[in-house]
N, C-alpha and C positions, 0 to 999 in steps of 0.2 A: 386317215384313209378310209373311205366308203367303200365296204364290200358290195355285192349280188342284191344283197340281203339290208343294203341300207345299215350298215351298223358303224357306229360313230366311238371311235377309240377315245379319250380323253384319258388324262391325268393328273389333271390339275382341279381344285376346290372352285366349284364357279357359285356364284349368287344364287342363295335359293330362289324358289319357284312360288310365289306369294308366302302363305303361312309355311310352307313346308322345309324341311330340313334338308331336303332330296337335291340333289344337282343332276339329277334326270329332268332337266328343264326343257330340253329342246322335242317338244311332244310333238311337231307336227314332222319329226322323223319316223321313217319307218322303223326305225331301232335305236337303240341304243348301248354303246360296254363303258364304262366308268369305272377308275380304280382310286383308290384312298381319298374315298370320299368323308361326309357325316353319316349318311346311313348306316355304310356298311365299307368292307373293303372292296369289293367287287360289286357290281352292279349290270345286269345285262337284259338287256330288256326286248323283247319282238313286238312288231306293229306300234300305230302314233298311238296316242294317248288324247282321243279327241272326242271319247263317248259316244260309241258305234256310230259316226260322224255329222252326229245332233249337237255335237259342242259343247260348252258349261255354261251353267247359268253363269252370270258376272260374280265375280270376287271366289268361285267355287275352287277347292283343291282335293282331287281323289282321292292322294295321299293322306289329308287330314279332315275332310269333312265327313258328313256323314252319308248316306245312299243319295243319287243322284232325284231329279225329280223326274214324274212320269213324262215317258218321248211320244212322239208318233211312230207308226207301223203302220205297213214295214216297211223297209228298205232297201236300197242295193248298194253294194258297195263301192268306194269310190276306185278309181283304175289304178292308183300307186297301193291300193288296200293288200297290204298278204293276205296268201292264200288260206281262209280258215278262219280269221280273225274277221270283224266288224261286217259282218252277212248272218242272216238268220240260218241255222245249223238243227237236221233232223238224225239222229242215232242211224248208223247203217244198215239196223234190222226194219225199219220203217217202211211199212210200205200204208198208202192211202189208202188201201182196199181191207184193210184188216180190221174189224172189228174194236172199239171205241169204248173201252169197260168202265174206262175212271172220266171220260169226258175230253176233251180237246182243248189246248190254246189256238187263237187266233192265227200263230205261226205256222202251224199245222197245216195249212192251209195254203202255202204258198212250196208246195212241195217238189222240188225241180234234184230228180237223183244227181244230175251231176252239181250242180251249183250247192246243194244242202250237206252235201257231204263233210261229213269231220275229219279234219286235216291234221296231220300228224306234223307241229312244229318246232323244227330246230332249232334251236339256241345255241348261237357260236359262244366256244368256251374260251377260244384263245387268250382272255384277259383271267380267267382263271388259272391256266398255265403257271405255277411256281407259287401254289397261294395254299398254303396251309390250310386246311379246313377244319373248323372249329362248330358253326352251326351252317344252315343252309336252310332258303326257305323259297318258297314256288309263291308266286301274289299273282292272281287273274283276278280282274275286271271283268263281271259275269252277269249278265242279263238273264231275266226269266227263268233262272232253274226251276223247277217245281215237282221236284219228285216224291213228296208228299200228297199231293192233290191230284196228281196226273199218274201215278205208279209206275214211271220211270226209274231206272236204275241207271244209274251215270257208276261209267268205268275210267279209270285214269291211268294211263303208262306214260312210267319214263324208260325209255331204251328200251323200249317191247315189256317193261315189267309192270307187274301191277304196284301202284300208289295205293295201297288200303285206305290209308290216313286222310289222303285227299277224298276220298270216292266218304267215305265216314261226314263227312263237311258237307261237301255236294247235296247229296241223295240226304241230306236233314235240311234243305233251306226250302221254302215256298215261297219264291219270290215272284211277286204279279206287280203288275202295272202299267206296262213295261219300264224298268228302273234297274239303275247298272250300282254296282257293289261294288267294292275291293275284300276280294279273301287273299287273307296269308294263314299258310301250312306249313309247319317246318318238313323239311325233307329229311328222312329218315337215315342215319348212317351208312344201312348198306349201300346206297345209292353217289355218296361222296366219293370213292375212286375213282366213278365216273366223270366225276367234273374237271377233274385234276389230269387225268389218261384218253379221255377221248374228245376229236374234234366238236361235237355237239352233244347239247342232249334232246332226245326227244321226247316233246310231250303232247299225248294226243287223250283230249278228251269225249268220249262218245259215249251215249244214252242206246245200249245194250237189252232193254226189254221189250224195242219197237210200239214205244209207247208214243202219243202225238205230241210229244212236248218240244216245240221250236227253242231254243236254248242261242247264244251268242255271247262272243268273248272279244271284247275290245282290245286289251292287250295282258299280255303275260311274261313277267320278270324273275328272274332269278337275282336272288342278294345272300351273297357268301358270306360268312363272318359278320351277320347282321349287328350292330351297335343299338338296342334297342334303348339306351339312354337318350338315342340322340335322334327319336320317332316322337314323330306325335302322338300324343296322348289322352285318354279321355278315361272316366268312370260310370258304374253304372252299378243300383244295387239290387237285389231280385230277393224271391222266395220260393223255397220247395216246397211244394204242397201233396197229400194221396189225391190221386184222379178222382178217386170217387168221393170221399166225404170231404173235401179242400182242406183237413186237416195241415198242420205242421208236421213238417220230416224234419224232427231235429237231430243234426248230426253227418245230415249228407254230404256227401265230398262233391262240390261244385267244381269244377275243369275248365282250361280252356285248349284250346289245339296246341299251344306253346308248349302244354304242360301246367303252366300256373295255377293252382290250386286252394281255395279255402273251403274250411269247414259250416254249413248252417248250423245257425244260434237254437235256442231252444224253442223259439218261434219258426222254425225255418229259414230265418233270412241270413241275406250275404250280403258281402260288399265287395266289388272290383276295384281298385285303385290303379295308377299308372298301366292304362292296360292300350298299345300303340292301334292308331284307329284303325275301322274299318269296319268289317262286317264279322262276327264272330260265333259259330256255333258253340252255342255253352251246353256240355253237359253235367247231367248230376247224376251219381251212382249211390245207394242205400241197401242193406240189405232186407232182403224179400221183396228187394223192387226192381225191375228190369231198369238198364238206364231209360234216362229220358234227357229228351235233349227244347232247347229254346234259341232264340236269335236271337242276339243284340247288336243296334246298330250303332257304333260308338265314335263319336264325331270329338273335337277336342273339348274338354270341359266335362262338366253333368252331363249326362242322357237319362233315359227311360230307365223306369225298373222293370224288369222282364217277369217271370213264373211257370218254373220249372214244373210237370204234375206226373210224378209218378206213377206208373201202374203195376200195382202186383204181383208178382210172378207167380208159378207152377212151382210147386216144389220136385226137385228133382232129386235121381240117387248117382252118384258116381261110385265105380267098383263097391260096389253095396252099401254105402253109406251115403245117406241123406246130405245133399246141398242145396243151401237154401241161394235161389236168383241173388246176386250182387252180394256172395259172401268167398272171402277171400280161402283159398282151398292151398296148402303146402303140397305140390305130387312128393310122393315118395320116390328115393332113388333117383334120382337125376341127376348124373355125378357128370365130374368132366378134374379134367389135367390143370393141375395149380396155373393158374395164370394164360389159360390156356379154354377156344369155346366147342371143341372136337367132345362130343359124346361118347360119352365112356358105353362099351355094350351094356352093363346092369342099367342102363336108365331105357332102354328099349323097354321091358315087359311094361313099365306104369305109362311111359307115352302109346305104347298100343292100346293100354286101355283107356285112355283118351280119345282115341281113332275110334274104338269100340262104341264111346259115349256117345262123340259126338255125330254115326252113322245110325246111333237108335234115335238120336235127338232133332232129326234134318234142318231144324228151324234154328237151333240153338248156335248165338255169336258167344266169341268167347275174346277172353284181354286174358295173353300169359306174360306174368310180369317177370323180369331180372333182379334180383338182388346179392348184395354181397354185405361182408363185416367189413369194417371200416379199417383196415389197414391198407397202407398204400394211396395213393393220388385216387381222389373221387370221383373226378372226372376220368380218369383212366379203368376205375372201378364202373362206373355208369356206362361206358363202352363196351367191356367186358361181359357184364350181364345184358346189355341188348344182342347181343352177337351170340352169348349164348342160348337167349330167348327165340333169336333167328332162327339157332341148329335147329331146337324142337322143333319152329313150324315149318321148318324144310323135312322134318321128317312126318312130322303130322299128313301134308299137304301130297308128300311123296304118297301116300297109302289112300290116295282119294278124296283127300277134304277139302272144298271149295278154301283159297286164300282170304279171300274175301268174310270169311268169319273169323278169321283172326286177327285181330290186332295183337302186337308184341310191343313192349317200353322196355326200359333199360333204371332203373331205379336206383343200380349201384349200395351205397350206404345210406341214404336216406329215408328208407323206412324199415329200422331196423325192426324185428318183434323180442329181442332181448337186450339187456348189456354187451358191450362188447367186451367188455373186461375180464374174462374167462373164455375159456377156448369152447365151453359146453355151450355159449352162447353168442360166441362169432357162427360154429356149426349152427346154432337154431338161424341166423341170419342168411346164410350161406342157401338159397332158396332160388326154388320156381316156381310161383303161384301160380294157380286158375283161379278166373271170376268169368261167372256167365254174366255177359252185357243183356242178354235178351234169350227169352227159350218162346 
């Protein structure tokens, strides 16, 4: 049954879609929900999948190749188009007459307040209704970001909340040409009751520093319980290097938005293996270095090798002691209820002086990590510590701190700093880090 909204209920495994694994085949619908599929258990999709409606080259899959090739601009959208999707899109602080600091895209130019407007879209969840959630991840199809080049800031909510993680992605890509991408972001825990309890989600993406940057989104999917064995794949290898003398950073911890993680060789370099395609914001963290982040564009097979460049941080002091950028800091005191992520009163004095820090530091982003000792289910331990990571920055955030500087993970027993084998050293594991991303 076809909803409002064009969305196509299936439950049965249909033939993939050329190279691709996906049974979201039927792309010249406006939507689509699929359940126990290969990708994933749920799948639900807004707008066709037609490349802001320039088409694919022949043999091409968005799902598994790599960026599209350059379109023409601009365009208009076709009359079955949702509202938001496949139309050229200006931030709602934009206005033509303001001042042009970092320079203009072409899109900028075609500035009509009601047509450019960023449209806040719904995702029916109905086919999530009775589905356990285990992971969960947001994929757009995103033409032209450039908020490096153009000093745009892109903001992302789901349900009126802010997506840090996505907006972290976004606001790192400089994409020119005009050329369309596929990003996937895992969607963050707190956000999963909602998939589960409410008729939609919404997700509305808008470029909030009224900066000229035209931006466009072909379509946008959600996939619940994503099956990442059963994605396309591709590799890619890179090197961290210092910005200023292209030395080697050997050592640095290479990332990707999944999470997945290797360490640089003594030369700096890395290797990606099985990493499901698309477009991928890689970052790298070191200490005394602010992150730094690079694009790779990962199609299936080999690709490019990317290079990460460092830049040096400020050394900085928290509660009177020297932290050095990109080094991992234990807060004192941050206690909370066995099994449980409700903040105990003694852990207020050292997270005010966090609030303290980071109102003398204004420029300063921070990552506060979860961790626990390894007793108990890991995955149940790695929930436990992001939710407890969550209290802090609900309470950070409550005292004035932009959200937006905080990233929170959940790490559970994975990065222990001692044995667990003594209780002196399940307590050393028992933690809430800070790392400055950037001061």
């Amino acid at each position: 049954m076809r909803s409002a909204l064009g969305v196509l209920v299936l439950a049965t495994v249909a033939a993939a879609q050329g190279k691709s694994v996906t049974e979201d085949r039927a792309w010249a619908n406006p939507g689509a929900a699929l359940k126990g599929g290969l990708e994933a258990a749920v799948i639900v999709r807004v707008g066709d999948v037609d490349n802001l409606n320039f088409g694919w080259p022949e043999g091409f899959d968005p799902f598994c190749g790599r960026m599209t090739s350059s379109h023409d601009w601009p365009w208009k959208p076709a009359a079955g188009d949702v509202p938001g999707l496949d139309r050229i899109l200006l931030g709602t602080k934009f206005s033509p007459n303001q001042p042009k600091g970092c320079g203009a895209d072409g899109y900028s130019g075609n500035f009509d307040a009601r047509a450019t407007k960023p449209v806040a879209l719904a995702v029916p969840l109905d086919a999530v209704k009775g589905t356990t959630v285990s992971n969960a991840f947001l994929q757009l199809f995103i033409d032209d970001f450039q908020a490096p080049a153009l000093c745009s800031k892109f903001q992302v909510q789901l349900n009126g909340r802010r997506f840090v993680e996505a907006e972290r992605v976004l606001n790192a890509i400089n994409q020119t040409g005009p050329v369309g991408k596929l990003v996937t972001v895992p969607i963050p825990e707190e956000f999963w009751a909602d998939l589960t309890t409410k008729p939609t989600l919404s997700v509305l993406v808008d470029e909030v520093a009224g900066a000229p940057d035209g931006f466009a989104i072909d379509f946008v999917r959600l996939l619940v319980n994503r099956k990442r064995e059963n994605t396309c794949k591709g590799a890619f290898p890179g090197r961290v290097v210092d910005a200023q003398s292209s030395e080697p950073v050997p050592g640095a911890l290479v990332s990707l938005a999944d999470g997945s993680a290797v360490k640089a060789d003594a030369e700096g370099r890395f290797q990606f293996s099985d990493v499901p395609t698309g477009f991928e914001v890689v970052r790298a963290s070191a200490q005394g270095y602010a992150d730094g982040t690079a694009t790779a564009d990962v199609g299936q097979g080999d690709n490019d090798e990317i290079e990460l460049r460092l830049e040096k941080g400020k050394a900085l002091v928290f509660d009177e002691k020297p932290l050095a950028v990109g080094q991992a800091l234990a807060l004192n005191a941050i206690l909370f209820d066995q099994s449980k992520a409700d903040l105990k009163k003694e852990s207020k004095p050292e997270l005010d002086r966090l609030v303290a820090f980071l109102k003398a530091n204004p420029t300063v982003e921070i990552e506060l990590s979860g961790h626990t000792s390894s007793e108990g289910d890991a995955a149940s331990n790695r929930s436990l510590s992001y939710r407890r990571v969550q209290t802090c920055k609900r309470y950070v955030t409550g005292k004035g701190i932009d959200e937006g500087r905080i990233v929170t993970v959940g790490h559970g027993p994975d990065r222990p700093v001692a044995p667990n084998d003594s209780e002196a050293g399940r307590k050393a594991n028992r933690r809430v880090e800070l790392r400055v991303l950037k001061n």
